[in-house]
C-alpha positions in Angstrom: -126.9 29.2 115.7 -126.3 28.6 119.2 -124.9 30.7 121.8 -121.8 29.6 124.4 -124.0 29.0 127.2 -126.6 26.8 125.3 -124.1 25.1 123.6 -121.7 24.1 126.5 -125.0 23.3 128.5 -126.0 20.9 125.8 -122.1 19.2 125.7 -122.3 19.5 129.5 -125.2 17.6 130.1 -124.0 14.8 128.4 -121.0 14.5 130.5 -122.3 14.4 133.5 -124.0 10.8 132.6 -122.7 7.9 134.6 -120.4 5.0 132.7 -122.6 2.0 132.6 -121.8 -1.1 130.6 -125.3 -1.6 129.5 -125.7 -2.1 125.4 -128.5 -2.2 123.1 -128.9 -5.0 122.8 -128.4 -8.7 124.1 -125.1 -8.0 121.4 -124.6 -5.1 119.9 -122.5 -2.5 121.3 -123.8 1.4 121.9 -124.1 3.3 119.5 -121.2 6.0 119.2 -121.7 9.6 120.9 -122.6 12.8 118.8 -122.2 16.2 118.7 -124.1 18.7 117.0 -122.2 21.2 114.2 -122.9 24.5 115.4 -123.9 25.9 112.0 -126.5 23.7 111.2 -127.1 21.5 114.2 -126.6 18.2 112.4 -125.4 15.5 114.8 -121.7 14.3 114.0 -119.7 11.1 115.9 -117.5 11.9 117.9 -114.8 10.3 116.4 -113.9 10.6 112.9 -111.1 8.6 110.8 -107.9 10.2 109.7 -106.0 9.6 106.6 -102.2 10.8 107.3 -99.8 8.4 105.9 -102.5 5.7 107.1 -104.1 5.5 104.1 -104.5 3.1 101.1 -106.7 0.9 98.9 -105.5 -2.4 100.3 -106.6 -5.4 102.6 -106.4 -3.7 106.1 -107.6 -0.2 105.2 -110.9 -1.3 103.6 -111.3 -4.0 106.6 -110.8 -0.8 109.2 -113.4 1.3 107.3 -115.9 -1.2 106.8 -115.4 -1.5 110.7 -115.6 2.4 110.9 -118.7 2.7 108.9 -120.8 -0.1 110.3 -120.5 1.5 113.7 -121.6 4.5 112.4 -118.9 6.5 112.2 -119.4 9.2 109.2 -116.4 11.8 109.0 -113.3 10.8 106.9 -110.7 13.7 106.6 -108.0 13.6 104.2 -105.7 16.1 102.3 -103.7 16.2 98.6 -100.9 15.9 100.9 -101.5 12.7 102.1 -100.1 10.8 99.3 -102.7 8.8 97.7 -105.2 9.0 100.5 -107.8 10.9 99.0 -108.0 8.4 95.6 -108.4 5.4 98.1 -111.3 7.0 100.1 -113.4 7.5 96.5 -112.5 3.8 95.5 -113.2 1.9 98.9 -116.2 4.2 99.6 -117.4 3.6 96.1 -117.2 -0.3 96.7 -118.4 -0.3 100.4 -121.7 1.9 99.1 -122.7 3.2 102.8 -126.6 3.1 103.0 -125.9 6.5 104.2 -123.3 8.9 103.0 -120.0 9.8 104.7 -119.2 13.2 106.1 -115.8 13.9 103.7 -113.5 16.1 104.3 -110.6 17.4 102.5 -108.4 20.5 101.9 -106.6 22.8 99.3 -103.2 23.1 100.2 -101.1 25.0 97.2 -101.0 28.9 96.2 -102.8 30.9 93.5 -105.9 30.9 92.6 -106.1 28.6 89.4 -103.7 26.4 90.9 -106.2 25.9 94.1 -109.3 25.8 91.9 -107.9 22.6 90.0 -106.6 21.2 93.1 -109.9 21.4 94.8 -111.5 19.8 91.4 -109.2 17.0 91.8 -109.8 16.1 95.0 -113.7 16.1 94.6 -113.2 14.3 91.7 -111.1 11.2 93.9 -113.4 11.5 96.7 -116.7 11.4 94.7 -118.3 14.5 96.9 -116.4 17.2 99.7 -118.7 18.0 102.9 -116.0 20.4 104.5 -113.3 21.6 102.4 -110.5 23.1 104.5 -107.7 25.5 104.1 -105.2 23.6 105.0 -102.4 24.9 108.0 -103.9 28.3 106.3 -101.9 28.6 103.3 -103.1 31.6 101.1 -106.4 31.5 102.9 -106.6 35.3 101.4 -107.4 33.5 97.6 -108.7 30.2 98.7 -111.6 31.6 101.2 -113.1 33.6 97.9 -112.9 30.0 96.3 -114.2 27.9 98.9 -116.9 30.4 99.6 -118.5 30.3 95.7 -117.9 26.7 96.1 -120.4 26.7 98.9 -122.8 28.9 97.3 -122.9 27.0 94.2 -123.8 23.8 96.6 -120.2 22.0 95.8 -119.4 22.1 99.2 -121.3 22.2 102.4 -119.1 23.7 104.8 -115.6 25.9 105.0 -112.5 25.5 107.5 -109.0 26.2 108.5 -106.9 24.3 110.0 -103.7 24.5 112.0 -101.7 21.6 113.5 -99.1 23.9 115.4 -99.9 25.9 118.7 -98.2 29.3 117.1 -101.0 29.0 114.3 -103.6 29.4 117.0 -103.6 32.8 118.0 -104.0 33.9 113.5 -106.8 30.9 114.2 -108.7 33.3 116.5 -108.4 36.4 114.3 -109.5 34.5 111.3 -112.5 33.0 112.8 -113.9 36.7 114.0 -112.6 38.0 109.9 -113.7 34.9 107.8 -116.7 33.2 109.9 -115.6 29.5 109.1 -118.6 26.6 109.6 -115.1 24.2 111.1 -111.6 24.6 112.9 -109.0 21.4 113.0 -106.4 22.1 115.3 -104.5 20.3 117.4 -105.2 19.0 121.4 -104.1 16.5 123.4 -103.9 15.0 126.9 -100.3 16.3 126.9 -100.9 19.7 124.8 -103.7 21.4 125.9 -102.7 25.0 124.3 -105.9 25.3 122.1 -108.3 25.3 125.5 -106.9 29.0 126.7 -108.3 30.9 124.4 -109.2 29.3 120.9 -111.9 26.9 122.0 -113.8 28.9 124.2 -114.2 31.3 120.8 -114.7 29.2 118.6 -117.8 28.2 121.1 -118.8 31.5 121.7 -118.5 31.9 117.4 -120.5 28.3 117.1 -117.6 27.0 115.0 -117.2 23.0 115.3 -113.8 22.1 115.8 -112.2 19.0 115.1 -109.0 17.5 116.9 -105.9 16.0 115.1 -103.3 14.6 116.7 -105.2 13.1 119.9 -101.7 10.9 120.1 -99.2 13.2 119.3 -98.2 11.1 116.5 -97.9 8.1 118.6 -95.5 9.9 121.2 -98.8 9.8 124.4 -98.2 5.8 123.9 -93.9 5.8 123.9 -94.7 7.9 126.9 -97.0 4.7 128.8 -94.9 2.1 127.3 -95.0 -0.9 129.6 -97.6 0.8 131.7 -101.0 -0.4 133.0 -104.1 1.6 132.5 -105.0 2.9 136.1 -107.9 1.3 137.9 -109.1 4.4 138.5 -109.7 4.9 134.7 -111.0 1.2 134.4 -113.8 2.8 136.6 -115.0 4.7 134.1 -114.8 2.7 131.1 -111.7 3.5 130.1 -109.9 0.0 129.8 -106.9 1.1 127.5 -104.4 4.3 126.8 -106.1 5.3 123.6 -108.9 5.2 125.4 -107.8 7.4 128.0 -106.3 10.0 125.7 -108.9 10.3 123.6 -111.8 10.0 126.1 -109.8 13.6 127.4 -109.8 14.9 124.6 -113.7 14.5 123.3 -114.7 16.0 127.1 -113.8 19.2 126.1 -117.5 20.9 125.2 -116.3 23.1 122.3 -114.6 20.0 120.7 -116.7 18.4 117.8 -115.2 15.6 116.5 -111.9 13.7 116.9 -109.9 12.7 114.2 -107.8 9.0 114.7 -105.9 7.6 112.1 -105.4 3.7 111.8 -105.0 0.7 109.5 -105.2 -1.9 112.4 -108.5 -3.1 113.1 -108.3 -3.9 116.5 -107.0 -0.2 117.0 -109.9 1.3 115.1 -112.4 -0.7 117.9 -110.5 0.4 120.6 -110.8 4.2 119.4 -114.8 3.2 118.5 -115.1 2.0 122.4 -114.2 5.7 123.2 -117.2 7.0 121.2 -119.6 5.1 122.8 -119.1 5.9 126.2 -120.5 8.9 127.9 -118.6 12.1 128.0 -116.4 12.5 131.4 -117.3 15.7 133.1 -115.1 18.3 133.8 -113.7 16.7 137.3 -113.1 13.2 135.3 -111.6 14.9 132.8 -108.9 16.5 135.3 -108.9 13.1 136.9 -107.3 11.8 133.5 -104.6 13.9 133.3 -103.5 13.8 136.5 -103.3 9.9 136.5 -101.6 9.9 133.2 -99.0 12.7 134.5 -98.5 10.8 137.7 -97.8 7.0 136.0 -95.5 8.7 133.7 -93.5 10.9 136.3 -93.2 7.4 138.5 -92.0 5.5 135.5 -89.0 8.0 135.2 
């Protein structure tokens, strides 16, 4: 496993890469960044594919996960709470038959022991196999982490999390990670709400714990808040040609960050989020750069 300095060295080097607008070929575009999970150093895309109240077994969701998929994205994250989200990822990953398999992730979200032990076997059971089965916002983590844990060493599952999607979850985050040694964290960051860097990424670097990012958009409020505005040139510069784009290009910099997760069920969306992945992490400068041109074409449009 990794220390801190290796592993922000690795994440580090990668950023400091120059944009270019060179492809792979004569038509195809690059292939999308990874980053390597801590516990096992597998490579993982950058960008993964949420499934909150995006997700269903119709017309534009398989179109946007065929998309997803034959760019090489692999992580699809989904929870019993997310209506019907976990039965449509078995049944359009079933039909689409990847020639290699996803990266799924779900969560138990319920109390009691039996209770979470038949939730859990439902949701495998919809989503055909579980990579990284999660505690989700930490509900009775005390019974679910014995579960998840024989789960693991019965092979079921590869990998144990926690997640939080609130900033007051993230100091429990920090003890829990030192206490319960989870392989993954999902928690939130954004351009706008950059609580988790303080003090939760940096240990869960130094505890070579991949994170993963939800709510990159803040549920869609980072684009009310650019709402008629152009993308500054000074982002065009360096790749960055829209305000997804932007936001999550800020949010993928961060070194401890693993993966980001973007929900969607518009195509065109999905390849703008892709056109993120591909390019080369900002470093830490271009990162700053971001914020400050978003904060400063918001405070002039007040």
């Amino acid at each position: 496993m990794p220390n801190r300095r290796s592993f922000l060295a690795y994440s580090l080097g990668l950023g400091s890469m120059v944009f270019s607008p060179m492809q792979t070929s004569a038509n195809a575009p690059l292939p999308l960044r990874t980053r390597l999970i801590p516990a096992d150093q597998r490579p993982l895309p950058i960008l993964g594919l949420g499934t909150w109240a995006r997700f269903a077994d119709d017309g534009p969701t398989r179109q946007v996960l065929g998309a997803f998929v034959g760019a090489g994205g692999r992580l699809i994250d989904s929870s019993p709470m997310y209506g019907d989200a976990e039965v449509a990822v078995g049944t359009l990953v079933s039909d689409l038959k990847p020639s290699e398999p996803l990266f799924t992730a779900t969560k138990v979200w319920t109390t009691g022991r039996e209770p979470g032990r038949r939730q859990i076997d439902t949701s495998i059971a919809r989503m055909g196999h579980v990579d990284l089965l999660q505690i989700h916002n930490l509900l009775d983590w005390k019974t679910h982490i014995e579960t998840l844990r024989a789960l693991q060493s019965e092979g079921r599952i590869r990998y144990v999390g926690l997640t939080h999607y609130q900033d007051s979850a993230h100091a429990e985050l920090e003890r829990l990670i030192t206490r319960l040694k989870p392989e993954f964290i999902q928690v939130n960051l954004s351009i706008a709400d950059r609580h988790a860097e303080t003090r939760l990424l940096p240990m869960a670097a130094d505890a070579g714990v991949a994170v993963l990012i939800n709510r990159p958009f803040e549920e869609g409020a980072l684009f009310e808040s650019v709402r008629g505005l152009n993308v500054p040139d000074a982002a065009k510069e360096l790749g960055l040609t829209s305000w997804a784009q932007v936001f999550l290009a800020f949010v993928m910099a961060h070194p401890a960050v693993t993966c980001v997760l973007a929900a969607t069920k518009q195509p065109h969306h999905l390849e703008d989020n892709l056109q993120a992945a591909r390019l080369p992490a900002l470093t830490s400068r271009q990162r700053e750069q971001l914020r400050t041109l978003w904060t400063s074409a918001t405070d002039a449009s007040v």
